[in-house]
N, C-alpha and C positions, 0 to 999 in steps of 0.2 A: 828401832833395835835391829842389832843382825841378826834376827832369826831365819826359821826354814819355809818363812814366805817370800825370802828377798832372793830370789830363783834366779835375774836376770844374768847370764853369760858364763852359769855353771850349765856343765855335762855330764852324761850318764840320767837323763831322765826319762828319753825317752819321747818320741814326737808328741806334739799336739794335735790330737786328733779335733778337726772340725767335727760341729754336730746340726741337726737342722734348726729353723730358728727354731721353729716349735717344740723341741726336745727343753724344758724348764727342769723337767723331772725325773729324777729314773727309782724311785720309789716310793710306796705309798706314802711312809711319813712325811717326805721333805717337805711338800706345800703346809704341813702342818707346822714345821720347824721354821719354816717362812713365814708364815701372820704371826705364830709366836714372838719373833724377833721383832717384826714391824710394829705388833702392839704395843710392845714393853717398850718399844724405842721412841713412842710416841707420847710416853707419859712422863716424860723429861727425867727420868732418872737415872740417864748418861745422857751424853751429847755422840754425836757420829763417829770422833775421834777417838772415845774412851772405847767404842765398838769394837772399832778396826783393831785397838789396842789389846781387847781381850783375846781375838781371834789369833793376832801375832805371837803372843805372848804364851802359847800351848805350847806345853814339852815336845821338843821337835819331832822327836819318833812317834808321836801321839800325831800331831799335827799332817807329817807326811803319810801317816797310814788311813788319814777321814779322805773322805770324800766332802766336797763345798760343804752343801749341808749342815754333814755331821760337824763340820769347825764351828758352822754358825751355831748348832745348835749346844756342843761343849763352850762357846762363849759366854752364848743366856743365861747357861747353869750358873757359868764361873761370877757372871755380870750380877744375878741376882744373890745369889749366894753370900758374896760382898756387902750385900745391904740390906741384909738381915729377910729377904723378899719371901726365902724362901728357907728350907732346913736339910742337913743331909738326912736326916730321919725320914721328913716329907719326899724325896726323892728315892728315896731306898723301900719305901712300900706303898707311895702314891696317895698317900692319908694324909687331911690338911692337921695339923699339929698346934700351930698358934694362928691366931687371931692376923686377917691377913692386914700389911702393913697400907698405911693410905698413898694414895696414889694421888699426885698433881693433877694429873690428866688420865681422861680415857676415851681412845679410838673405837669409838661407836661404827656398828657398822655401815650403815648409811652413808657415811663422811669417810670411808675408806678411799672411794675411788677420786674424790677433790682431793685429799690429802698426799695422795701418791701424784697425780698430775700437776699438785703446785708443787711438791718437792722438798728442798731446805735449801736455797739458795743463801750460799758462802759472801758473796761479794758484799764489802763495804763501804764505804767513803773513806775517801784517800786523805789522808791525815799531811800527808808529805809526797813531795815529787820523787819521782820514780829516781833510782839511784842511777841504773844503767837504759838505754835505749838500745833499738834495732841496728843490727849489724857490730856491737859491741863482744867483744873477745872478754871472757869471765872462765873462771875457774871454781869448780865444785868444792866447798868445804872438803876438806876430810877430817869428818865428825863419825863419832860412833859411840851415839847416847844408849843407853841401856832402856831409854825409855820410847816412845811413837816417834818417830819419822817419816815421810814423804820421799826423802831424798833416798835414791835408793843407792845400794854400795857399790855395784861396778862404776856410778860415775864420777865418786869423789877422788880430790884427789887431779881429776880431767878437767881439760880446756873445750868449753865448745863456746858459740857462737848465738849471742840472742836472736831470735829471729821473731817474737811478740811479746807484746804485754797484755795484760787482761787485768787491770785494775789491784786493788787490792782486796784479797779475800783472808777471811778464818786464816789462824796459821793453826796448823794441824798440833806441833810439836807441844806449843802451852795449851788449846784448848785440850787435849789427851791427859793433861797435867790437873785440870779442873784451876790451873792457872787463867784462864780469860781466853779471849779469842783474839787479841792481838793482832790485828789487822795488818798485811802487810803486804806490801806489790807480789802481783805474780808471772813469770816468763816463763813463754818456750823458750829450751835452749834446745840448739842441733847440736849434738856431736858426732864425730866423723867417727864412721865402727873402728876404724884402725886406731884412733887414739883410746877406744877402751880395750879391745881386743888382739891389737899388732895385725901382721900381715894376714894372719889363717882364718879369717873371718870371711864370709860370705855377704855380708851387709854392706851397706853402702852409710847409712846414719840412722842414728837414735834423737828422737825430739823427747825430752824430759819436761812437765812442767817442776819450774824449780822457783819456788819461793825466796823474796832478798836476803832471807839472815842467810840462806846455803850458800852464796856467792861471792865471791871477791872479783877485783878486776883481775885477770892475766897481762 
């Protein structure tokens, strides 16, 4: 969706300030708003894609005024809330109210630190050969679903240049849908800053990974 995560080649925001690696936190809650997310994420009642989906999906002046964190943790609400996990009552005076709802899974803590080093690894077996190969000239959909996307909006619409493939992986767009995971090739594309930006750009290219439905040939 076009929301106010899809930041790339707008202005007036303001630099990016680098931080050290070690800086994770800048308040006492977030590490707590952290294993909350990672628990509940591990009991299968979303998938990665429905995640990211909640977090985009916050009323944009909501959204531009949190800090990381606070997105992730206005998602959880929004994620559980949805499925009955939790109540607005239960949030509004911190009393459990019903009977809590059963859970597929649960991230024990023992099994946290195997869990996080094996990861979720996307890639699948390739059902079908690749559409496009290395050094092939493609052109970005210009799509603009109201629901999860990958592809982000300055580059639809543009021409760049494949320059790898990496199998085929999860597509974001139907797993966020609780449609399937729909496997499908994945590329780098380079595109030249000028062809997103024109001349007043300072860049030289943008490498996007862009999954086959976003692509046609140029």
């Amino acid at each position: 969706m076009n929301g106010a995560q899809d930041l790339g080649g707008m202005q007036g925001f303001g630099p990016v300030t680098r931080e050290h690696d070690d800086e994770h936190f800048h308040e006492h809650w977030e590490p707590r708003a952290f294993a909350l997310t990672l628990a509940m994420g591990a009991t299968g009642s979303w998938n990665l894609d429905q995640g990211r989906f909640a977090r985009e999906s916050l009323p944009p002046a909501q959204y531009l005024a949190s800090t990381y964190y606070r997105i992730w943790f206005e998602a959880l609400v929004k994620l559980m809330l949805e499925r009955g996990q939790i109540t607005e009552a239960e949030l509004a005076d911190g009393q459990l109210h019903e009977a809590p709802r059963p859970l597929a899974r649960v991230l024990r803590a023992d099994a946290v630190a195997q869990v996080l080093a094996h990861g979720s690894p996307t890639q699948r077996a390739e059902s079908a050969a690749a559409r496009f190969g290395i050094g092939d000239l493609v052109m970005a959909r210009n799509m603009h679903p109201s629901t999860h996307t990958r592809l982000p909006r300055y580059v639809r619409g543009k021409c760049g240049t494949v320059v790898s493939l990496h199998g085929a992986h999860v597509f974001p767009d139907t797993h966020a849908r609780g449609e399937g995971e729909s496997p499908c090739w994945l590329y780098t594309v380079r595109f030249d800053a000028r062809e997103l930006w024109g001349e007043d750009t300072t860049a030289s290219a943008v490498f996007v990974d862009c999954w086959e439905p976003y692509l046609e040939p140029a």
